[in-house]
C-alpha positions as CSV (number, residue, x, y, z in Angstrom):
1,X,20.7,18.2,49.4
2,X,19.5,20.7,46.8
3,X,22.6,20.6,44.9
4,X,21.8,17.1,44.4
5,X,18.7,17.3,43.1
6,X,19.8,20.0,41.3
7,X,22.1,17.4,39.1
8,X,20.2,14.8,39.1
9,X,17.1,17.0,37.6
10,X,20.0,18.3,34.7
11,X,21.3,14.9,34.1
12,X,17.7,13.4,33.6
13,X,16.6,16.5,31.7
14,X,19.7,15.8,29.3
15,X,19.0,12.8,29.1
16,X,15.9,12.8,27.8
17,X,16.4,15.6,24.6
18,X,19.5,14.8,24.1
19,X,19.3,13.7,20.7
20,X,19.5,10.2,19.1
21,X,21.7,9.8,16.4
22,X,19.8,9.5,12.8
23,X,16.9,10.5,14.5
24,X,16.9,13.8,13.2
25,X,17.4,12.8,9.5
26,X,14.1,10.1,10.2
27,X,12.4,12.8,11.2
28,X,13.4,15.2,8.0
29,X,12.4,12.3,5.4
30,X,9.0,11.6,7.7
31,X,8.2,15.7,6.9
32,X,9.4,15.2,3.3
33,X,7.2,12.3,2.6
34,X,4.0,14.1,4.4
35,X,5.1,17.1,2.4
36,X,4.9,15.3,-0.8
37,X,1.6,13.5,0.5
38,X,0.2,17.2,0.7
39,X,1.3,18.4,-2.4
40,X,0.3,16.2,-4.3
41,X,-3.1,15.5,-3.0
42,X,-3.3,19.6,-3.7
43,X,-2.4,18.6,-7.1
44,X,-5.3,15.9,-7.1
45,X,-7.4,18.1,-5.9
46,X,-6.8,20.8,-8.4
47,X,-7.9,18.8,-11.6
48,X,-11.1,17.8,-10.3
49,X,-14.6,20.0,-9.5
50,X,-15.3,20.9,-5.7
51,X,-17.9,17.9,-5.8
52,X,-18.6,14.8,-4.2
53,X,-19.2,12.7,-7.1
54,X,-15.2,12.7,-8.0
55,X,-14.4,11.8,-4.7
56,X,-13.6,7.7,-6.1
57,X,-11.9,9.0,-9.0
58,X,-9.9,11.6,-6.5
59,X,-9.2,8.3,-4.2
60,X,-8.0,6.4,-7.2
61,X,-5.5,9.1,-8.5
62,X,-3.4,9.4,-4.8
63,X,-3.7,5.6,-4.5
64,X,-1.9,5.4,-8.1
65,X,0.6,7.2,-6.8
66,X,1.4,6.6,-3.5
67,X,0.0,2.5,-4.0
68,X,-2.1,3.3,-1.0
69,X,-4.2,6.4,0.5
70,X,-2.1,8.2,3.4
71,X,-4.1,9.3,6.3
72,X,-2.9,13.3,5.4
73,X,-4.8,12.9,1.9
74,X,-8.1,11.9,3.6
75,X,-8.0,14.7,5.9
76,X,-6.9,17.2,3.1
77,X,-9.8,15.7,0.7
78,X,-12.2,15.6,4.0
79,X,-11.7,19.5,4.1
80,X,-11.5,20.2,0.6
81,X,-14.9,18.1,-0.2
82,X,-16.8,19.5,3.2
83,X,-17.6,15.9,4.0
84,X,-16.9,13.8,7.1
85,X,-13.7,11.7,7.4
86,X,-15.4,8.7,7.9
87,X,-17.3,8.7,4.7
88,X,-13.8,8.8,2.9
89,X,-12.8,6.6,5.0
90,X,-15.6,3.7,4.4
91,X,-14.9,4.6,0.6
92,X,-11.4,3.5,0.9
93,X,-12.2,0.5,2.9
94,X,-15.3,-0.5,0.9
95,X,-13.5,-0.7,-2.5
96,X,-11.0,-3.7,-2.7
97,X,-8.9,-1.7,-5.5
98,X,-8.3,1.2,-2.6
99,X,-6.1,1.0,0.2
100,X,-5.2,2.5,3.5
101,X,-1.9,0.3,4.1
102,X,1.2,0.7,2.1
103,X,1.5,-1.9,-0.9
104,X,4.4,-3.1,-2.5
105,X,6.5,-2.1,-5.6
106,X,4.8,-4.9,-7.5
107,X,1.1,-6.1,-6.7
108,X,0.2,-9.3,-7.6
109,X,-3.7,-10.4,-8.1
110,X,-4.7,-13.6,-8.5
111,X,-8.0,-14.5,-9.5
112,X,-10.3,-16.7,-7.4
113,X,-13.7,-16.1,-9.3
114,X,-15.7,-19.3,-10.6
115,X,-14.2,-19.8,-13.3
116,X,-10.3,-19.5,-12.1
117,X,-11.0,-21.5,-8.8
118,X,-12.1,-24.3,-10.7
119,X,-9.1,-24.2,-12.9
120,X,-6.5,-24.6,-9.0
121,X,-6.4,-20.7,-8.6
122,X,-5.8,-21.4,-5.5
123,X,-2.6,-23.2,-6.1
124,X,-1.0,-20.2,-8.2
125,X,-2.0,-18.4,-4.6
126,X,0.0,-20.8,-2.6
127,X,3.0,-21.3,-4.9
128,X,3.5,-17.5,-4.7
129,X,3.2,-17.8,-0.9
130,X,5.7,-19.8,-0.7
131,X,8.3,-18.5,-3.2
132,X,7.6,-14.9,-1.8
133,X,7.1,-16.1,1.9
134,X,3.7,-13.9,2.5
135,X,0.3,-14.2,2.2
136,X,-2.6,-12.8,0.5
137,X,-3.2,-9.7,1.8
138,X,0.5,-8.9,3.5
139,X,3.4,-7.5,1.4
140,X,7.0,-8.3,1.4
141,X,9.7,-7.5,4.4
142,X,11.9,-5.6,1.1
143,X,8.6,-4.0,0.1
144,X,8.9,-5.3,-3.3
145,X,5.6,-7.3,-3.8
146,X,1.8,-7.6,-1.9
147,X,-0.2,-10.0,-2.8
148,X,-3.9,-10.0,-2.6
149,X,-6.7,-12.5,-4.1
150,X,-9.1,-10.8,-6.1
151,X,-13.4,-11.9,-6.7
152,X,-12.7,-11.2,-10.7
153,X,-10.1,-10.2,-13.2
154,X,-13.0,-9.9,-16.6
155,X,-10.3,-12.9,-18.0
156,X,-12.5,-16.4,-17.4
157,X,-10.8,-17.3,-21.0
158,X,-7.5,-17.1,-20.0
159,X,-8.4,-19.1,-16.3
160,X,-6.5,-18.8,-14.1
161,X,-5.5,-15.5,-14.6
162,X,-3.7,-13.1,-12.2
163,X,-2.1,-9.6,-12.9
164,X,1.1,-8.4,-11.9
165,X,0.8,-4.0,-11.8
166,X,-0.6,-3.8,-15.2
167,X,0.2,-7.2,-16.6
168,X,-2.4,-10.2,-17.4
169,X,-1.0,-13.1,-17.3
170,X,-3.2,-16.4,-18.4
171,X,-3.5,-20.0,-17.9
172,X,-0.8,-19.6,-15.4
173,X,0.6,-23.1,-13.6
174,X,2.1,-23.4,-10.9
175,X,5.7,-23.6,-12.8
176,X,5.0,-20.6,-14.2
177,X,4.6,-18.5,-11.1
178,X,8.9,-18.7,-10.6
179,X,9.5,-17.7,-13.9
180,X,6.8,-14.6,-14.0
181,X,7.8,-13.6,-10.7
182,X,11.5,-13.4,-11.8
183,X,10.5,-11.2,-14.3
184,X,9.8,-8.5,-11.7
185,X,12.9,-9.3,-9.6
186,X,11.8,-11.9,-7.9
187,X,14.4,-14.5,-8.2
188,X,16.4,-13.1,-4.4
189,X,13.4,-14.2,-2.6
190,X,13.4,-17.8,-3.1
């Protein structure tokens, strides 16, 4: 009797830790990413003063590069600033242009303030909800684009305006949205 509980404790034991294949190698790019994430949030943290009023600007800088705010960051800036989590935290979630959720490559903004939403905004949102098969606020299954509506883009001239990374496009249509979005690569998710 013991020398059967005796296997069946080394089987299940084996069992458990033996490994799974790749999962080592997910777990060495999981510590590389969060060992970027650190470093560079060091960096960050490096070129401003040891104050609170640079915590936005701070924010802004590690959502440039990362295109959202990894949890490691706020913890690192947390300590660093000698402030609470959850003040950086209702920073990051109070700011539309700040996010804790990855983003895509590309993000696409499309303007819904007065002037734009009486022009169809709207309609530019949905033709790129269908072409790209998300919605505003959700990004891509290849990580390529998000898309999110935004309260004001400063372009009422150009109406309706959105902005693609960097980009301002104006008076867009609705058979325009194809055409800007293969611009960025869109063209293999139609």
């Amino acid at each position: 009797m013991k020398m059967t509980i005796s296997l069946f404790f080394r089987y299940s034991v084996e069992a458990r830790t033996r490994p799974v294949p790749g999962a080592f190698n997910e777990r060495m790019k999981t510590l590389a990413v969060k060992k970027e994430i650190l470093s560079y949030t060091r960096e960050v943290m490096a070129n401003y003063p040891k104050e609170q009023r640079f915590t936005l600007a701070m924010l802004q800088d590690i959502q440039r590069k990362f295109k959202y705010i990894p949890r490691e960051s706020l913890n690192q800036l947390a300590d660093y600033l000698g402030i609470p989590l959850s003040k950086l935290y209702s920073m990051a979630t109070f700011y539309k242009a700040l996010s804790l959720q990855p983003k895509g490559e590309h993000v696409i903004r499309v303007c819904d303030g007065t002037a734009c939403h009486i022009r169809y905004s709207m309609v530019i949102v949905d033709e790129i909800a269908k072409f790209l098969k998300i919605n505003p606020g959700e990004t891509t299954r290849d990580g390529k684009f998000s898309l999110e509506t935004v309260n004001c883009l400063g372009s009422c001239a150009m109406a309706p305006a959105m902005v693609i990374d960097e980009t301002y496009y104006g008076k867009v249509t609705p058979a325009k949205v194809r055409e800007i979005l293969n611009e960025f690569g869109g063209a293999g998710c139609a």
